[in-house]
C-alpha positions in Angstrom: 103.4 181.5 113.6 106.4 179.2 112.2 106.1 179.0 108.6 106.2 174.8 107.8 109.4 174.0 106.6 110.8 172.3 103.5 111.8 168.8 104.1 114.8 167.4 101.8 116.0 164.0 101.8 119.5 164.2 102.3 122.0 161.7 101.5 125.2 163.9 100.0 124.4 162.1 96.5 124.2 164.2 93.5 120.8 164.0 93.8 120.1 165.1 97.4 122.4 167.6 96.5 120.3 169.1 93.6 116.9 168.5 95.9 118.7 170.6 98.6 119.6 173.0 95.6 116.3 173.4 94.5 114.6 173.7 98.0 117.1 176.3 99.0 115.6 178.3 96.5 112.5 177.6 96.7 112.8 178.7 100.4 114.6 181.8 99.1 111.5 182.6 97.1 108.7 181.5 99.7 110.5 182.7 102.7 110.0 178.4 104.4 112.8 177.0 106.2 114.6 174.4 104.9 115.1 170.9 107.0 117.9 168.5 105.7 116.6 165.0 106.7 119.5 161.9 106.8 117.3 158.7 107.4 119.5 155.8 108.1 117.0 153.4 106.4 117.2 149.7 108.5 114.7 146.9 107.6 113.9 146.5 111.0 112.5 149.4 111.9 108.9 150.5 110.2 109.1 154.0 111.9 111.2 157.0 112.8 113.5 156.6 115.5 115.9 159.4 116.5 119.5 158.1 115.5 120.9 158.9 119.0 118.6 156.4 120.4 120.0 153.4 117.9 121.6 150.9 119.9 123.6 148.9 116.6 125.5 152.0 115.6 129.0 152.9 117.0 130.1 156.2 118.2 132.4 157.1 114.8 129.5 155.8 112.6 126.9 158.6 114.3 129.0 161.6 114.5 130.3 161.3 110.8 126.7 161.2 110.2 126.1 164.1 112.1 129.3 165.8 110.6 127.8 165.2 106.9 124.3 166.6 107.7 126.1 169.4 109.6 128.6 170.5 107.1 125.6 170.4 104.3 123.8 173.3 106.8 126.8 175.4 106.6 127.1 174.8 102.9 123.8 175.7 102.8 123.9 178.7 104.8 126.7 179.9 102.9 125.0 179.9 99.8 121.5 180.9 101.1 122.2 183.2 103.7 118.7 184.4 103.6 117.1 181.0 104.5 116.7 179.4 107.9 118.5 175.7 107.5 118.5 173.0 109.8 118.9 169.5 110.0 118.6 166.2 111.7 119.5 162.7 111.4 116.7 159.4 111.6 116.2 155.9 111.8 113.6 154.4 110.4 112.4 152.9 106.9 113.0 155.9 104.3 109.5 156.1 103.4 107.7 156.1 107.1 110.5 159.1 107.8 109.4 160.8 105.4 105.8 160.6 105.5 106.1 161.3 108.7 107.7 164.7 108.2 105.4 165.5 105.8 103.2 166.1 108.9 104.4 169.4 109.6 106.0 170.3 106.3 105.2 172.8 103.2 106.9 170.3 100.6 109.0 167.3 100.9 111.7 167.3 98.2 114.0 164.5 97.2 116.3 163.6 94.3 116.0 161.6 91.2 118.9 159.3 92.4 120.5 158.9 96.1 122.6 155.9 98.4 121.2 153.6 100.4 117.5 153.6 101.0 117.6 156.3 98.3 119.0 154.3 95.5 117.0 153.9 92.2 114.4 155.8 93.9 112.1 156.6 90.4 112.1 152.8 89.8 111.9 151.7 93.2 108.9 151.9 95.9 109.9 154.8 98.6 109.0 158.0 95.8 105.6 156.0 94.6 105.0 155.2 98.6 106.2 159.1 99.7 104.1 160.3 96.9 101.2 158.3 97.1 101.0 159.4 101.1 102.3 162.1 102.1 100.5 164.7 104.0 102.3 167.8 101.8 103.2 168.3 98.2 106.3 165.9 97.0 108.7 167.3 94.7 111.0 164.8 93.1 114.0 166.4 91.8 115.9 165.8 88.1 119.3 167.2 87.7 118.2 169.2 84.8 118.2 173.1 84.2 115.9 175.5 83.2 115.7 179.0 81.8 114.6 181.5 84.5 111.8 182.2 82.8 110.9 178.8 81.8 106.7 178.2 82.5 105.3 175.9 85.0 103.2 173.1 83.6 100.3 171.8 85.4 97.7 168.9 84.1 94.3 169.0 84.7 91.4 167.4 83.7 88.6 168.1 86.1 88.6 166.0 88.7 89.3 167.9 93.1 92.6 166.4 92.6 93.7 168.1 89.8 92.5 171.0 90.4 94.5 171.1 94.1 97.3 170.8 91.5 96.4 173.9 89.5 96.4 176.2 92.9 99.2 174.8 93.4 100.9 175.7 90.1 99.5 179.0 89.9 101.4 179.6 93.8 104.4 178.7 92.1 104.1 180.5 88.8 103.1 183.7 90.7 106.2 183.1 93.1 108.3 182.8 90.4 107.2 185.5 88.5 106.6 183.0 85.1 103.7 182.2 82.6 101.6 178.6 83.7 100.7 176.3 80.8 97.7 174.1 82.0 97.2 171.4 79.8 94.0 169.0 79.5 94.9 166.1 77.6 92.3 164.7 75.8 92.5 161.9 73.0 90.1 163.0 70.2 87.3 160.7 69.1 88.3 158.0 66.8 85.8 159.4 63.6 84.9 155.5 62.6 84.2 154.5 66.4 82.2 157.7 67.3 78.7 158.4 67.2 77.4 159.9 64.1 75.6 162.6 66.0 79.4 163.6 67.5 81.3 166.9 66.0 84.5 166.7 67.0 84.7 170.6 66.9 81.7 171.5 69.3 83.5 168.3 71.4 86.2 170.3 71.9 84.9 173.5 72.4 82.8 171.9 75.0 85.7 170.8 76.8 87.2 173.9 76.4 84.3 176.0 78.3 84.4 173.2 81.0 88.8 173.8 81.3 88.1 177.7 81.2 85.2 177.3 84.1 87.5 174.9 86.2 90.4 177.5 86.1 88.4 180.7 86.4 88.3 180.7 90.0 92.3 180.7 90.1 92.6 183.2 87.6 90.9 185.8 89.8 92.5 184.3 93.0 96.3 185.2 91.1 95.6 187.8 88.7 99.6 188.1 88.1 100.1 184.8 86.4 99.7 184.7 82.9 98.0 181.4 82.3 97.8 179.9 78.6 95.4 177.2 78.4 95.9 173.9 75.7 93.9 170.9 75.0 96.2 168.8 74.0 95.0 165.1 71.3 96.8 162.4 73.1 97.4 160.1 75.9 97.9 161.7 79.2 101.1 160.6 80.4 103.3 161.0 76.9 101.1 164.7 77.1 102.8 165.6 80.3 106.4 164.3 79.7 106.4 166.3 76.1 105.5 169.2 78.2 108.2 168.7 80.7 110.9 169.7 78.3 111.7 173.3 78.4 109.4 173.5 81.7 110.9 174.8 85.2 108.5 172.3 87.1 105.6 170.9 86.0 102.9 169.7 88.6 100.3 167.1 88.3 97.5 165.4 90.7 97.9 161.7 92.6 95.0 160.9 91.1 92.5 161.7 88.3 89.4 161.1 86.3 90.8 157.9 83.8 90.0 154.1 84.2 92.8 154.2 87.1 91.1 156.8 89.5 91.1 154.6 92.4 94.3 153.8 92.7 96.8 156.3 95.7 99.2 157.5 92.2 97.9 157.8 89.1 99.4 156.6 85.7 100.0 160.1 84.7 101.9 161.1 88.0 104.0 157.7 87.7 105.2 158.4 83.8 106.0 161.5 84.5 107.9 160.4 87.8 109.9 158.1 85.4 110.3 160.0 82.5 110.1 164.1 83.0 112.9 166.3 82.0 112.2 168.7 84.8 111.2 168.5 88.5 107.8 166.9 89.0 105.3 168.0 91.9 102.6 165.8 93.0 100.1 167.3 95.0 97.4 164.7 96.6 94.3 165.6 98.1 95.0 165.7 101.8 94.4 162.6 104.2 91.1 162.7 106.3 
């Protein structure tokens, strides 16, 4: 059976170029192809359409397109000799492409900045919408560097979602042969709004036994990761984004337990989509 590939939004910016970066190795370390994915984002088009089939663009216009996406394979394959790269060039609004792809894929990685329908992509809608929809894990990628044996962060806090997230972080801690921090963020009663009867202490152990019980299962299922569990005092979000600095990735839910459960992405998975100082992975519970 074909192992899914990894799906990189590809543009030639510095950020594609540090998605394809990242994906390359992460196909080194997984054994997944990589695909390189060029979408020539137009407003009138709400779906993928194969660029060949366009009938605005000129001759020149599609083969230097194809000559980019092509000479990023060989790049590629230069540097990864060990991974199977492709690519392929779409038309179609950025986000449909890439949810669509998403279909068949293991991940879909894109960078923190690109050109065209990539630009401002953390402050604009295509990562949120990607994110929010896609039928894989999204990573988005920050043009920061980490220690090899920097730990993968994952947030929990009980909830299916987040605990799709911890499997998921646990794959790529025992892939990468590094320690996982899970962290359950938890803001501590306020002592003059809480009920007498509450102890702060037993609170916290009690959410403690609940974390260890949640995780058990994925202790046993990758007995080589080395898994440190914290209960952090504090807000979720501004939690997750302190983690993220001297993390190697650090992996969170679509959704959670808080006031804002309902909602396709969370609070927490859009701070740290703004704000991380490391790649971010959002894993979503998988469409019906």
């Amino acid at each position: 059976m074909t192992p899914r590939p990894i799906v990189v939004a590809y543009d030639a910016s510095e950020g594609a170029e540090a998605a394809l970066g990242w994906a390359l190795d992460e196909g080194r370390r997984s054994g997944a192809p990589v695909l390189l994915v060029h979408v020539l984002e137009s407003l009138a088009l709400a779906g993928p359409v194969p660029v060949s089939q366009s009938p605005w663009l000129d001759e020149g216009a599609r083969r230097d397109i194809r000559q980019m996406v092509v000479s990023a394979v060989g790049r590629a394959r230069e540097t990864h000799p060990d991974v199977a790269v492709t690519g392929t060039v779409i038309e179609g609004a950025a986000s449909a492409v890439l949810i669509d792809q998403s279909k068949q894929a293991r991940l879909v990685v894109m960078g923190s900045r690109g050109h065209g329908g990539f630009a401002g992509l953390l402050l604009g809608s295509t990562s949120m919408n990607v994110c929010a929809h896609a039928h894989s894990p999204v990573v988005v990628v920050r043009q920061t560097a980490a220690a090899d044996d920097a730990p993968v962060v994952v947030g929990v806090d009980g909830s299916a979602c987040s605990l799709l997230a911890a499997d998921f972080a646990f794959a790529e801690a025992a892939t990468r042969k590094v320690s996982l921090r899970v962290l359950w963020a938890w803001p501590m009663p306020v002592p003059n709004w809480q009920p007498p009867a509450v102890d702060p202490e037993e609170a916290a152990f009690a959410k403690d036994m609940q974390i260890q019980g949640a995780v058990a299962p994925l202790r046993d299922k990758y007995p080589q990761v080395s898994a440190a569990i914290d209960i952090v005092d504090g807000p979720a979000g501004r939690v997750m984004v302190e983690a993220s600095h001297g993390a190697q990735l650090v992996v969170v839910g679509t959704r959670g337990m808080g006031q804002m459960r309902g909602m396709l992405l969370g609070s927490v998975s859009q701070q740290l989509l703004h704000h991380a100082h490391c790649p971010v992975a959002v894993v979503r519970e998988q469409p019906a």
